[in-house]
N, C-alpha and C positions, 0 to 999 in steps of 0.2 A: 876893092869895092865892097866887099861882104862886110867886110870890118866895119866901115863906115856905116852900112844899115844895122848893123847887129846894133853899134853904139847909137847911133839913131832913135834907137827902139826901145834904146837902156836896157842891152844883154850882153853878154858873151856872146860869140862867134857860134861857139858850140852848142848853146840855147838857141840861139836864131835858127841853127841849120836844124836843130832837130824840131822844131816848129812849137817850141813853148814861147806860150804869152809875156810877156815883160815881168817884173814880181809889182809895177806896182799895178797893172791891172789885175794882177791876181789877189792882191786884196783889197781889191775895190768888190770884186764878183765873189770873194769866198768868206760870202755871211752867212751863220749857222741859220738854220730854217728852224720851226719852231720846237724840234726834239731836240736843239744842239745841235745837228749832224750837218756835215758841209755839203753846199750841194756836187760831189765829187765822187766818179766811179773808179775801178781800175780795168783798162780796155787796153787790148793787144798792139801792141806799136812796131814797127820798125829794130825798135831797141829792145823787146821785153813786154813787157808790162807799162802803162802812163797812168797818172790820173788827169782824167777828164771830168772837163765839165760838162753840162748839158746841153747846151752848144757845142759839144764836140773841140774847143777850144782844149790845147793840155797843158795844163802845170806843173812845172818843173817840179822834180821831186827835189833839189834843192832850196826849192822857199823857203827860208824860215819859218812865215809867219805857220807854217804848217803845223809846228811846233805846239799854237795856240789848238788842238784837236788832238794833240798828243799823238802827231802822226809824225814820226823819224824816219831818214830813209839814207843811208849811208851804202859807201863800199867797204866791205868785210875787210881789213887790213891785219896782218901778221901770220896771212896765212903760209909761206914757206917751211914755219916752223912747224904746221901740221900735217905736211902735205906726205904722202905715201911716194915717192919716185916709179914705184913700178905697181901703184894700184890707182892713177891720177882721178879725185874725185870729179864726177859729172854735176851739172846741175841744171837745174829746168826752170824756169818761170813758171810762179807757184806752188813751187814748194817750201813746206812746211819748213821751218827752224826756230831752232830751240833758246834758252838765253842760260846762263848761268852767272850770276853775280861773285864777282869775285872781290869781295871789300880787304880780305889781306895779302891781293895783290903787290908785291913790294915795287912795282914800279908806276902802277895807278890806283889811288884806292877807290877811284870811282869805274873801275877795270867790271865788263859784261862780256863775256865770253860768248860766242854764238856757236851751239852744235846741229848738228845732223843726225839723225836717223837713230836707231834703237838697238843696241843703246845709245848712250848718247854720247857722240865723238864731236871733240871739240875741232873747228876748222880755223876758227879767227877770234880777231875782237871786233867792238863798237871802238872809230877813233875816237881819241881822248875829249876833238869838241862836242861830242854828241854823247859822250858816255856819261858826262857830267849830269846831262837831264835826262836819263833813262835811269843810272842809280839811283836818282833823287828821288823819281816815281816806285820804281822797283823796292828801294828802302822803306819808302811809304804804303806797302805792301798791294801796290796799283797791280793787277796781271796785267802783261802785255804777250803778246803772239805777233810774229815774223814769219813775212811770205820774202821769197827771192824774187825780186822783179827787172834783176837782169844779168846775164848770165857770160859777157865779155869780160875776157881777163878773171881777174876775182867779183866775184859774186855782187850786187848792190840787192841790201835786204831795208824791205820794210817794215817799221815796228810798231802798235799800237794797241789800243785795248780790243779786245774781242768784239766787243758790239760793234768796235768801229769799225775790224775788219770786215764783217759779215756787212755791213753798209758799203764796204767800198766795193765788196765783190758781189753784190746785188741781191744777199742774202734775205 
């Protein structure tokens, strides 16, 4: 029965339960206002961290069109390879991380490494579909900053430029 509302609604299962809006109403409602900036906060969830709209309505942080604000939001992937066995990293919603571009990576040259803390230890990467557009930016010498906005299993980090971030956390 959930199945059928979830497709209903045009979601996954797993978007219906966690109570994000459909993606196409989410870009019916996410029109930049007159600085550019979406009308979208980031507010405490169940999961982490959401972004909300001002209706209190949440959008999945898998939306694409999110991309058009240069907001990314992936889970950290290949972290086994960095992991300490007998020091296991914690991590919190909202914290800080870091990016390192790695262009001669030999297995992706569009390869962004994400570290932790100071100095700076690498934990993962950006998967490959989203690393594509964050080199792109990054090459083009965009700054971006990453907050962790959820913290089951491996980490899910959000990336984006500074002004947007200090917009989404109500800066």
């Amino acid at each position: 029965m959930e199945r059928v509302r979830a497709t209903a609604a045009g979601q996954s299962v797993k978007g219906y339960r966690a109570g994000y809006i459909p993606d196409s109403e989410a870009k019916s409602l996410l029109t930049p206002s007159a600085d550019g900036l979406p009308p979208l906060r980031l507010v405490n969830s169940d999961s982490g961290l959401d972004l909300s709209l001002p209706t209190g309505k949440l959008v999945d942080y898998k939306y694409l069109g999110l991309r058009h604000f240069q907001i990314f939001a992936f889970r950290v992937v290949g972290m086994g390879y960095y992991e300490d066995e007998d020091r296991p990293r914690r991590f919190r919603n909202g914290q800080r991380v870091g990016l390192l571009r790695e262009a001669e990576n030999e297995h992706d040259a569009n390869a962004v490494a994400i570290t932790v803390g100071r100095p700076a230890t690498k934990i993962g990467y950006i998967n490959k579909q989203r690393a594509k557009w964050v080199a792109q930016l990054l090459d083009s010498g965009q700054k971006l900053e990453g907050i962790v906005i959820q913290t089951k299993s491996s980490p899910h980090v959000l990336l984006t430029t500074p002004e947007m971030l200090a917009h989404l956390q109500g800066e």
